[in-house]
C-alpha positions, 0 to 999 in steps of 0.5 A: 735551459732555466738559466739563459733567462739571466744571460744577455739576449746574443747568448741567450739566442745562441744557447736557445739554439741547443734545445733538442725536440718539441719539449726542448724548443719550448723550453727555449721559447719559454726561457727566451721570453723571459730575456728582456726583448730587443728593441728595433730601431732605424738604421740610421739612428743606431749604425756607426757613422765612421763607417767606410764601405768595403766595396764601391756602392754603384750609384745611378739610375742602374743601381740596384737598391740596397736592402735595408739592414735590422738593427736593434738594442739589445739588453746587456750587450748594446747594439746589433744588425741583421741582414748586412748586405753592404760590408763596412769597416770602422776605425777607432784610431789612437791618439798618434802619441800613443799609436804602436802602429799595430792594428786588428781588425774585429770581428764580431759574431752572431752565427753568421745571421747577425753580428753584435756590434757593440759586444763583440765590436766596437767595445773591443774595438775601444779596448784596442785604441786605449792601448794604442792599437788601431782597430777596425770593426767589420760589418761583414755580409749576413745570412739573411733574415726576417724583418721581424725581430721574433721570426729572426730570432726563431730562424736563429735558433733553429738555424744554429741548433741544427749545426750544432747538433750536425748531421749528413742533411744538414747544411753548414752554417756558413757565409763565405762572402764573410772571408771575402770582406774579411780580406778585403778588410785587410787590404783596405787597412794596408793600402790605407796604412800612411793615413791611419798610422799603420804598419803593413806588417802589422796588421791582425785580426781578432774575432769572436764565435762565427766573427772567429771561424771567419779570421780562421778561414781568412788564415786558411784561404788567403794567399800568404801575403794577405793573411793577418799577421796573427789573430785572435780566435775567442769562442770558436770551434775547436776542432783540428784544421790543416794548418798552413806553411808560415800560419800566422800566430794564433791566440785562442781563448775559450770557456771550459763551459763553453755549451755552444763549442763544448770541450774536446781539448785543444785539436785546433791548437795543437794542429798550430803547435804540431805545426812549428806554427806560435800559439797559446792557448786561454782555457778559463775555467767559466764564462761560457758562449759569448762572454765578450770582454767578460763575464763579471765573476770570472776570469774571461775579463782578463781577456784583453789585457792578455791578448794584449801581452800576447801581441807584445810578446810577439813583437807586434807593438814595437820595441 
């Protein structure tokens, strides 16, 4: 636990989360107190003015009021929101000389209780527009939380620990209206293809820890005609699944110390691969939970020139 003191605050929470008992949590408190602190801001000073409601927000005297969302700036990885009830897409759009007509929905993670917009976002959202990708950031429905950034962090921990470490009595961490908008994510970009430079059949996703088992689970419980066309997994669990009849393509990447998702092989792979179903498979050799576009000193930085040669490799960016 001395070393999530230097780790950005997304993993410092998530490998904060791992303590076991009294002395392991304290532990945790201990080294997250030493994590530069989060700053809190409105909402409106921090949130992505692109963005475009998944769903129609009802107007009028019976409109019910909307919770207000928790953003914050945190140290190392940039912005991040809590308590998303209003889902939303963001389109970061190429220049039309230089689209491929390809398109991935991002989406960023956070244990399903807060989402690293710009870490696991809108950065990789940039990425992807500099190549000629369209992308769209997804602000996904959240568990909710705490107003209070330091009992959001606690429940966080305590929540994501108590999944990690399993058991009958524990609930699952979970938030299936985050498939929901995931699907509806998909739709929006496909009935919005001819405005925003896209090609239907070209549309992916890309997501990284919860943001990951979010477009596994879109893969898994989607009719076939609306799953992405492939997908990026990044840190998630690597557990086997039952993979479905004509599964998209799969690129998977993970740290081989990786503490949240320790390693157990490959199952989730090999469970495409036994398949008949494509996938690769990037297993760096450090880089741990949550290292975004990468983690400096390590190969993880390579992440999206790969997943961007894997695409091409594919033929999802044209001839």
């Amino acid at each position: 636990m001395k070393a999530i003191a230097k780790w950005s605050a997304h993993a410092a929470i998530m490998l904060a989360a791992l303590a076991t008992g009294q002395s392991g949590m304290a532990a945790a408190q201990a080294a997250m107190q030493k994590t530069p602190a989060a700053t809190s801001r409105a909402a409106a000073d921090m949130a992505d003015p692109g963005a475009i409601a998944l769903y129609p927000v009802p107007t009028g005297k019976k409109a019910k009021p909307v919770p207000p969302e928790n953003w914050d700036m945190r140290p190392g990885e940039g912005r991040a929101v809590r308590n998303v009830t209003v889902p939303t897409l963001t389109p970061f759009l190429p220049e039309a000389g230089k689209a491929t007509g390809a398109a991935v929905i991002v989406a960023p993670g956070g244990g399903f209780m807060m989402l690293s917009m710009d870490h696991e976002g809108y950065k990789v959202a940039q990425q992807l527009k500099d190549r000629g990708i369209a992308a769209f950031v997804l602000k996904y429905r959240l568990i909710p939380t705490p107003a209070d950034q330091a009992e959001a962090t606690r429940l966080i921990m305590t929540r994501v620990g108590q999944a990690v470490r399993g058991g009958a009595s524990v609930p699952k961490l979970e938030k299936p209206e985050a498939t929901e908008d995931a699907i509806a994510a998909l739709k929006m970009v496909r009935d919005n293809a001819a405005k925003w430079g896209v090609d239907p059949a070209r549309v992916g996703m890309i997501g990284f820890s919860a943001g990951a088992m979010t477009a596994l689970n879109t893969v898994l419980q989607a009719p076939a005609d609306v799953r992405p066309a492939f997908f990026g997994y990044v840190y998630g669990p690597q557990a086997a699944v039952t993979v479905p009849e004509g599964a998209p393509p799969m690129f998977d990447a993970i740290a081989m110390d990786d503490v949240l998702f320790p390693t157990m092989g490959f199952p989730i792979a090999e469970a495409w691969h036994k398949a008949k179903r494509p996938v690769e498979i990037h297993a760096y050799q450090k880089g741990n939970h949550g290292f975004g576009l990468g983690r400096p000193g390590t190969t993880t930085t390579l992440l999206m020139d790969e997943f961007h040669a894997w695409m091409a490799m594919q033929g999802f960016l044209g001839s």
